[in-house]
N, C-alpha and C positions, 0 to 999 in steps of 0.2 A: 450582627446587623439587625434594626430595625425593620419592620416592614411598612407602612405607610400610615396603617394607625397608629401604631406605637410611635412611629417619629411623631405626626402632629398630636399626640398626648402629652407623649416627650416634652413639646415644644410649648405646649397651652398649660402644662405645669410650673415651665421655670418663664414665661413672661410675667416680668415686673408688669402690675395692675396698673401703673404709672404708664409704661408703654402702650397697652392694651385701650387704655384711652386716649391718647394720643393717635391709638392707628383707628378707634371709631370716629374720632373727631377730623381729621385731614383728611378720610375717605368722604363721609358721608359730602365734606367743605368741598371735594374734588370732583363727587360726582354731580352736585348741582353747578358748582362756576362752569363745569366742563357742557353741561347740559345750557345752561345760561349764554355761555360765551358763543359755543359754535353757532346757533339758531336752524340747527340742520336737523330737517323732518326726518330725515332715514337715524339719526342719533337719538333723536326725541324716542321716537318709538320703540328703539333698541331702551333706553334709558326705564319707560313705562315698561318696558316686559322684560327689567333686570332679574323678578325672581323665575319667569319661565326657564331664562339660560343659567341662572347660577341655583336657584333655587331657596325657598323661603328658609331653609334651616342654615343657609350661610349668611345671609343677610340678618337674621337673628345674630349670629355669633358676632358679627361685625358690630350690632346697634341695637338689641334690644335690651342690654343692659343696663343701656345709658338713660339718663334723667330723660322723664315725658318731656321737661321741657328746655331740650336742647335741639340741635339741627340731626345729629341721628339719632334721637329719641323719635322728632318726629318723620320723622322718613321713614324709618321704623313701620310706625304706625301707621303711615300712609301704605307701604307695600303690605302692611297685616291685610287694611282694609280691602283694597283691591284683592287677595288672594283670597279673603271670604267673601266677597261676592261672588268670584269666580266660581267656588268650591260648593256655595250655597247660596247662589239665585234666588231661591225659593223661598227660601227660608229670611235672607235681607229683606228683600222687596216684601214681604209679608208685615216684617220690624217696623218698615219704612212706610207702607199704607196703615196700618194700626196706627201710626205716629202721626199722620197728617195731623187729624182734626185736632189734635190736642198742642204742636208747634208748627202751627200754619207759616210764623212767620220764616223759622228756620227752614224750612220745605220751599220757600220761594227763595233763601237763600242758595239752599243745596244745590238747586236746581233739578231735580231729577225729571226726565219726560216723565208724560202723561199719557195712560194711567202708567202706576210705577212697578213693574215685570221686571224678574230678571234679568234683560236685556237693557234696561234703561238704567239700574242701579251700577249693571259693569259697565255701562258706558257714565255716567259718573264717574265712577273711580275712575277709570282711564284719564277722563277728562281732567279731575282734580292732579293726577300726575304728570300731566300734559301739561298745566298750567305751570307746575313746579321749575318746570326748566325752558319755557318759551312764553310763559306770560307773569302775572304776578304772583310771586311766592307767598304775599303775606292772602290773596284775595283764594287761593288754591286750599291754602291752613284753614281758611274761614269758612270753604264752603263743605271740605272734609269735617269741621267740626260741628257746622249745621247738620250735616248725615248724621254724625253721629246722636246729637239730642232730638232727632227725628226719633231714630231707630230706638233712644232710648225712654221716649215717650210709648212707643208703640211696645217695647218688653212690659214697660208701669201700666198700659193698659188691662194686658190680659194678668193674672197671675205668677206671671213668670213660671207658669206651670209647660209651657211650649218648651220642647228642647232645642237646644241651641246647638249645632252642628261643632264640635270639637275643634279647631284649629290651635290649640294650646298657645291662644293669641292672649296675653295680658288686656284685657277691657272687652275683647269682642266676645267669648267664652261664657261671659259670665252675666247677671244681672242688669238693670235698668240702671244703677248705680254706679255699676263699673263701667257701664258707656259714657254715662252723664261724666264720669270723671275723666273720660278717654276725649270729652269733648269740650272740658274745660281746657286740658293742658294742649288741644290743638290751637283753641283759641289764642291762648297764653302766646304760644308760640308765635302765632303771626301777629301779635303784639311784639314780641321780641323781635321779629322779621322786621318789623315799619322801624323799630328805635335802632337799627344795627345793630344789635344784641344780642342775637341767635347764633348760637355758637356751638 
């Protein structure tokens, strides 16, 4: 007999990769039409604090595999970014004020309250996943990927010598470059969102 790790090793060893995208691709489709369709605030909110109840390392295994610029690619990265503001406050909103002067326009994009604290950067992120599934998906993409060429103005400001709080988050982890590129493929995406295309 197995015991419960060895089964799901067991099981993540002989899934065809074929399937494997399949089940990231019809989840991630599932949990927005499901969020889209009901328009029910107690679902919304459940849906915004899916990594509190499952946790950010299943939501990884489900979708951070997948292409930046697909529909759980970027969900993906939507629940990255909320779970590093969460995790580090301090340290975003720091990103995020450093960033102002240099992408003012993306900053009135993003929208973040004034001045930008930790409490306004998670409420952002909230808000951008809020959007996801009760307002508009592709305006949600756009305003998560203005955060991010804020925040990656404000790493190119200093040195990139500030350390960055770990989340072994692909783009958030790492330099001005890797956001900047974290916030092209959001952009992409809600170009893909407007053309039907996001998949």
């Amino acid at each position: 007999m197995l015991d419960a790790r060895a089964l799901d090793s067991f099981g993540q060893e002989r899934l065809d990769p074929a399937v494997i995208t399949q089940i990231a691709h019809e989840s991630a489709a599932v949990v927005v039409r499901t969020g889209r369709a009901r328009r029910d605030p107690d679902l919304t909110r459940r849906l915004v604090a899916l990594v509190d109840e499952i946790g950010l390392s299943t939501v990884a295994e489900l979708w951070a595999g997948r292409p930046a610029r697909s529909l759980p690619g970027a969900l993906w990265r939507l629940y990255a970014i909320r779970e590093w503001v969460r995790r580090d406050g301090e340290g975003a909103s720091r990103d995020y004020r450093d960033g102002l002067a240099y992408a003012q326009v993306s900053g009135a994009i993003a929208g973040v309250g004034s001045p930008p604290g930790p409490q306004e950067v998670t409420e952002l992120a909230d808000a951008v996943l809020t959007g996801v599934f009760d307002g508009d998906l592709s305006g949600a993409l756009d305003r998560a990927a203005a955060f991010c060429r804020v925040v990656s103005a404000g790493r190119a400001s200093r040195d990139d010598a500030t350390p960055v709080e770990s989340l072994h988050v692909p783009g958030l982890a790492g330099g001005a470059g890797q956001v900047a590129t974290m916030a092209d493929d959001l952009a992409a995406c809600a170009r893909l969102w407007r053309q039907e295309s996001l998949d």
